[in-house]
N, C-alpha and C positions, 0 to 999 in steps of 0.2 A: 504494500500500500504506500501510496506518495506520503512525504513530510511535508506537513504544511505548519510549515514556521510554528517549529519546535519551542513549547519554552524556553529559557535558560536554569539548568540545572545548577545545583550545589558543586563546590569544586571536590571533584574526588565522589561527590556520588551516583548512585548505578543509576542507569536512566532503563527500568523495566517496561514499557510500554515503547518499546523502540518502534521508528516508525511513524507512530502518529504525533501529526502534531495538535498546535492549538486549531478545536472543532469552531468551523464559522456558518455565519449565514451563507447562505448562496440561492434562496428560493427555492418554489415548489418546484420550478423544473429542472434542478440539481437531480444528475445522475449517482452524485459522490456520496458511495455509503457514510461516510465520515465529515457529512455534512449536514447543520441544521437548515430544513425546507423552510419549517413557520416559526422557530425559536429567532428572532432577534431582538434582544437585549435592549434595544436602543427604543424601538417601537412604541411608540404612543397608542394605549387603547385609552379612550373611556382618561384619559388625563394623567395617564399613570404608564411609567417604562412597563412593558413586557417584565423586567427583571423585578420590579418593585412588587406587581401582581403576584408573580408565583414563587419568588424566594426560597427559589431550588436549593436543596441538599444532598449530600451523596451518606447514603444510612453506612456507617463504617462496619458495622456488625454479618451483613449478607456483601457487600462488595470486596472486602476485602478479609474477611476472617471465612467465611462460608464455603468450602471446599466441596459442597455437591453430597457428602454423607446423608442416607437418609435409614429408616427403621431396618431396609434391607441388605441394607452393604454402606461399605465406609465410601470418604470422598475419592474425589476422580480426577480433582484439581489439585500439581501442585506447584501452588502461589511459591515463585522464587524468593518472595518476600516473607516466606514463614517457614524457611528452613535453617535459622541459625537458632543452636540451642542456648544459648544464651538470654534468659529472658526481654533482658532491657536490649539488647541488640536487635535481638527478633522484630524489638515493640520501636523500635527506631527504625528501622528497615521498611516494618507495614507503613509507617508513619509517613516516610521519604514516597513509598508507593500510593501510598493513600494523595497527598499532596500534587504530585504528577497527576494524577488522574483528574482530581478540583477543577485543577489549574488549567489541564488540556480540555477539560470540558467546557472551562469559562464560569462552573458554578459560582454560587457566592458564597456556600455554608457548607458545613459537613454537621452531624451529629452521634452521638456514640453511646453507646453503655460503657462504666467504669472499667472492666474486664475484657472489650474489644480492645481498647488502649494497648492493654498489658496482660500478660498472663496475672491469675491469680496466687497471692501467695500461698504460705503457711501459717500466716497470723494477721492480726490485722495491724500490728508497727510494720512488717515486711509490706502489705497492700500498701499501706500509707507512704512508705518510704517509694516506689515504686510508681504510684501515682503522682508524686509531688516531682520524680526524675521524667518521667513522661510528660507531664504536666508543664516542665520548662522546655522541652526539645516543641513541644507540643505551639510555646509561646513562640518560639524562635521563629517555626516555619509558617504559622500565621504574619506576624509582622513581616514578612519576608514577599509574600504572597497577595495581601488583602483577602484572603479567605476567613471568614467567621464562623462562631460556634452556635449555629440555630438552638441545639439544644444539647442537655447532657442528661443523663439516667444511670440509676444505678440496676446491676441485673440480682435480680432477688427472687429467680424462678430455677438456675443451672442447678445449682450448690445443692446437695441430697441434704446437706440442712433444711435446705427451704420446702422439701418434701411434702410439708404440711401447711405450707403459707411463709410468708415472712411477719409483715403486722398482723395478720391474721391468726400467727401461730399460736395452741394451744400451751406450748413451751415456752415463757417470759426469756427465757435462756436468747433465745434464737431471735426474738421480738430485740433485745438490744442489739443482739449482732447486727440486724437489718437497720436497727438506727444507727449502730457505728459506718454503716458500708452508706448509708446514705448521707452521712455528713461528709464523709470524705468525696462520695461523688460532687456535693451542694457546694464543698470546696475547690475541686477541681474547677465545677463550672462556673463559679464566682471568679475565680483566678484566669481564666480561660474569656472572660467577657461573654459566657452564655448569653444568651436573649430569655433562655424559656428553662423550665425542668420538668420533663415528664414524670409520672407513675406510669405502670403498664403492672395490673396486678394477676400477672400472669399465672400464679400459686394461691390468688387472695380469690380463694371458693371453697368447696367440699365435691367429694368422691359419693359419701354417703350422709345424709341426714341423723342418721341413726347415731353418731358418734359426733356431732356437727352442733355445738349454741350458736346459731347463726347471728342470734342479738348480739350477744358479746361479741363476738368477731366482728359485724358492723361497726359495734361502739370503738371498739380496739382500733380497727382501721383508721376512724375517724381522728381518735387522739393521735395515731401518727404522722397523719399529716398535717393536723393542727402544729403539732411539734418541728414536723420538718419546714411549714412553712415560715414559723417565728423563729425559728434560727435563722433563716434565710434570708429575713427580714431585717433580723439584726446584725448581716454583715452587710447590710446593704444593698444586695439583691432586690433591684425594682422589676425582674420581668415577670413574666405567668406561668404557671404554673398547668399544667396539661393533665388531666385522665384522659387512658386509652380507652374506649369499651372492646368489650370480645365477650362474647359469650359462653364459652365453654373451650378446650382443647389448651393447655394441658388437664385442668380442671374440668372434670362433667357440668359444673355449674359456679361459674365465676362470678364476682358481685359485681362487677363492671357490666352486666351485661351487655347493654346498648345504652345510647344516648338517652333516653329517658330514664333509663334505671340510673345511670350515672346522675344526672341533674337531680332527679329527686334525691338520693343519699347525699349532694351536696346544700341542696337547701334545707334537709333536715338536722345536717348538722356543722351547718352556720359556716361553711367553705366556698358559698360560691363567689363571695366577694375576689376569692383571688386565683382561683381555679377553672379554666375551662376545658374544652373537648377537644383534645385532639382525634379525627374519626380515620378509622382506616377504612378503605376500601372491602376489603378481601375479610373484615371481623363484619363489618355491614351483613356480607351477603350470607354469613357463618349465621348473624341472628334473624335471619328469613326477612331483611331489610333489603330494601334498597340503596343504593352510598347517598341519594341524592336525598331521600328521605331522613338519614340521618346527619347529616348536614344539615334540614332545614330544620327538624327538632333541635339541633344544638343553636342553630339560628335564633328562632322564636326565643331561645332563653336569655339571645345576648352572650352564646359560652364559646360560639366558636371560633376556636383557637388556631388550629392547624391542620395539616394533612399528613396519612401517611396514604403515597399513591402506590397501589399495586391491583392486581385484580385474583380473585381467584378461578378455578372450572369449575365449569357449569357442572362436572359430570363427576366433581371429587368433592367429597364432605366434609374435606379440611382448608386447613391454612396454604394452597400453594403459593403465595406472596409470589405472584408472576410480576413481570411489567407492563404497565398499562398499556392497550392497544384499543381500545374499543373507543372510537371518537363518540359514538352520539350517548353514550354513558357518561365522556367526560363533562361534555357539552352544556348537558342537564345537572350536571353538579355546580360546572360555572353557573350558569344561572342561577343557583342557590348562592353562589358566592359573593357575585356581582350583586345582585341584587339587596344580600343583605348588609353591605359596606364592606364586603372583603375580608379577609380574615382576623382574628385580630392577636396581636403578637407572632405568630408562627408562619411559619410557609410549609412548603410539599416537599416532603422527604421521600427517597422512594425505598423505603422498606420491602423492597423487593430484591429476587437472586435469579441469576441466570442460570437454566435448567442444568440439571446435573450433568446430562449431554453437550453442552456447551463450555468446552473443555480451553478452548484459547483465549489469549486473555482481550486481543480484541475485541470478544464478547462481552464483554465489561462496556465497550465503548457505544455497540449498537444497539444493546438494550438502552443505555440511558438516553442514548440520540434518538430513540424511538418515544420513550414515558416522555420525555421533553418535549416532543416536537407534538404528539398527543396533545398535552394540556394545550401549549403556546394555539393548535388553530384550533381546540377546543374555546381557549378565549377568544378567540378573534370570532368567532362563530356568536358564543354568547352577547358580545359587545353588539355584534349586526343586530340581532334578536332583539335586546332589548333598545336596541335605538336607529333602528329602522322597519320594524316590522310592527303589527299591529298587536305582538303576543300581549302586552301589556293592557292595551284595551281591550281584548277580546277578553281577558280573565274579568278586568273591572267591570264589564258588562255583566258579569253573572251574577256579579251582587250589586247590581242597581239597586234592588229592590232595598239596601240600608242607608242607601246613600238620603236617604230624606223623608220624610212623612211619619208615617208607624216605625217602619223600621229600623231609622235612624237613632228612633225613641227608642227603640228594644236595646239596639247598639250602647246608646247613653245609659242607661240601667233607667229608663223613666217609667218603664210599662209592669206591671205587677202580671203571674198570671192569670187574673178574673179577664186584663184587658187583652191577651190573647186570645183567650175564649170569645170575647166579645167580637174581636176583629176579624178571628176565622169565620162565626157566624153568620157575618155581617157580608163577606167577600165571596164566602160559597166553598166549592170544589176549586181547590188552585189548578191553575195553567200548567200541564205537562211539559216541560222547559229543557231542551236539548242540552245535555255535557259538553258535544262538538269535540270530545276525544280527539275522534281524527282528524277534523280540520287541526289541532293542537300540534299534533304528531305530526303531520303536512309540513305545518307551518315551520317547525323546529329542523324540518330533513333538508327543508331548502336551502337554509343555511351551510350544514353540518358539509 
């Protein structure tokens, strides 16, 4: 494959993605696999750069730690960059690989769990020391770069400790461990200049009811992120704070379930001031949701926060965190986006991995050039939509009927129900009044 004006590397370091260089625009009628068609950075939709809208990041944890392993056989990839046995070397090396990749892609963020960074230790001084050595190589190669930390998390689902939850855990034992591993994460990504810090409470459910106080565990969950977020608070940390939902898998039944199970556990116990949703695609369709449905639930609360993009099969009942491809899926999710002011603190991570079959490492480069290039004329598609085409008013037309008169009163809270009773009485049999589904679906395809 041609070089198209390669970064400039470090002196002395390996340059693993030989070959490609920095990925550009060149338009939809670019034959060049190694090119963005509809991602240009510069681009004005709707008042706002292309770059500013989707606030791409490269998830560290499937791009560069993820070797293709799966329940049947071990991985199939091996990353040049995960062959020194030396831990902090190793985690230096991903690092340098990691970085190359940002950089050639033009993203603007990367995000991680504390243990993609670095291997784990044997205690929590070794994690800590460990984290705080990654943690400055970490600093170097951002200032170096202009790359930023979208978000950081700690992982509290690997560890056969966490077997049984982390905050959620019946064992107060393991409950501190999980608050030690997340203040060191909460440190890292304060030092780091995060934006944001995820939960993802991957262990935080039960297997069975039967051995399960599902109250306590709620409550338990609640005071730890009470706790993680006032620490957080008092070092200074002004970004947001994200829950993931998923419904089940590790867990038969996870308390994150979906966006509305999340939002109501944070309004019950007085979190939503500073926490919102980050939604994934591929856990949407896990809880028999739609992504665009849960988007708009987190919308209507005012929680939504970020994305993780990926998709799953239609035809597997798990997590395949693929990469997005399905335009008029994204399409309809912009329109959730756009329309409800955008996201707020977070952007689209792509929590996704290239199939176990997809062995070279330039498959790294065309999965993302594809999720990329996905949303960017997913937006450009949405922007048409909603400011050139009638969708807008064709939906306001279906509730004319509150725009004024009774209705409006029912809207305002002015109408008791004696006065509905009265009103139906009075009006008869209502008017059988079209959805126009398909015209909706027309309308959106003409775009896409």
């Amino acid at each position: 494959m041609a070089n198209l004006n390669p970064i400039n590397l470090t002196t002395g370091q390996t340059e693993y993605f030989k070959g490609v260089g920095k990925i550009r625009f060149e338009g939809p009628e670019s034959d060049n696999p190694m090119a963005y068609r509809y991602y240009d950075e510069h681009k004005l939709v709707g008042g706002k750069t292309m770059r500013e809208h989707l606030k791409f990041a490269v998830a560290y944890w499937h791009s560069l730690c993820g070797t293709g392993g799966d329940p049947f056989g071990p991985g199939t990839k091996a990353f040049p960059w995960l062959q020194a046995g030396d831990p902090v070397q190793q985690a230096k090396d991903k690092m340098d690989a990691a970085f190359e990749l940002i950089t050639k892609l033009g993203l603007p963020y990367f995000c991680f769990h504390d243990f993609d960074l670095i291997a784990e230790g044997d205690s929590l001084a070794e994690n800590e020391k460990r984290l705080q050595t990654i943690g400055a190589y970490a600093k170097e190669k951002m200032a170096a770069s202009g790359v930023q930390l979208l978000w950081g998390t700690a992982n509290l689902f690997s560890h056969p400790r966490y077997m049984n939850g982390a905050a959620t855990n019946p064992d107060f034992a393991v409950v501190t461990h999980a608050g030690a591993q997340v203040k060191m994460a909460l440190d890292l990504t304060i030092e780091l200049g995060g934006e944001n810090y995820v939960f993802w409470g991957g262990r935080e459910g039960y297997q069975s009811l039967l051995n399960t106080d599902m109250k306590r565990e709620l409550a338990h969950m609640a005071r730890f992120l009470h706790l993680a977020k006032d620490y957080a608070r008092q070092q200074g940390f002004k970004g947001t704070f994200f829950i993931e939902p998923k419904p089940m898998e590790p867990s038969k039944h996870q308390y994150d379930f979906d966006s509305a199970t999340v939002i109501g556990f944070l309004r019950e116990y007085d979190l939503l001031d500073d926490f919102k949703l980050n939604v994934e695609v591929n856990h949407a369709t896990l809880a028999l949701h739609s992504f665009q449905h849960e988007l708009q639930v987190a919308a209507n609360a005012g929680a939504l926060g970020s994305i993780d993009a990926n998709r799953g099969d239609y035809q597997n009942g798990w997590d395949t965190d693929q990469f997005p491809n399905n335009i008029l899926e994204i399409t309809e999710a912009m329109l959730v986006i756009l329309e409800s002011g955008g996201l707020q603190g977070g952007g689209i991570n792509f929590d996704a991995k290239t199939r176990r079959n997809s062995t070279d490492l330039d498959d790294l480069f065309h999965a993302h050039i594809g999720g990329i290039d996905v949303f960017a004329r997913a937006l450009l598609a949405a922007d048409a939509i909603l400011s050139k085409s009638a969708y807008r008013q064709m939906r306001r037309e279906r509730y004319a009927s509150f725009d004024s008169g009774d209705g409006q009163a029912f809207e305002s809270g002015k109408l008791q129900l004696t006065d509905l009773a009265r009103i139906a009485g009075r009006n008869g049999e209502p008017e059988i009044r079209s959805g126009k589904q398909e015209l909706f679906e027309n309308l959106v395809n003409r775009y896409v």
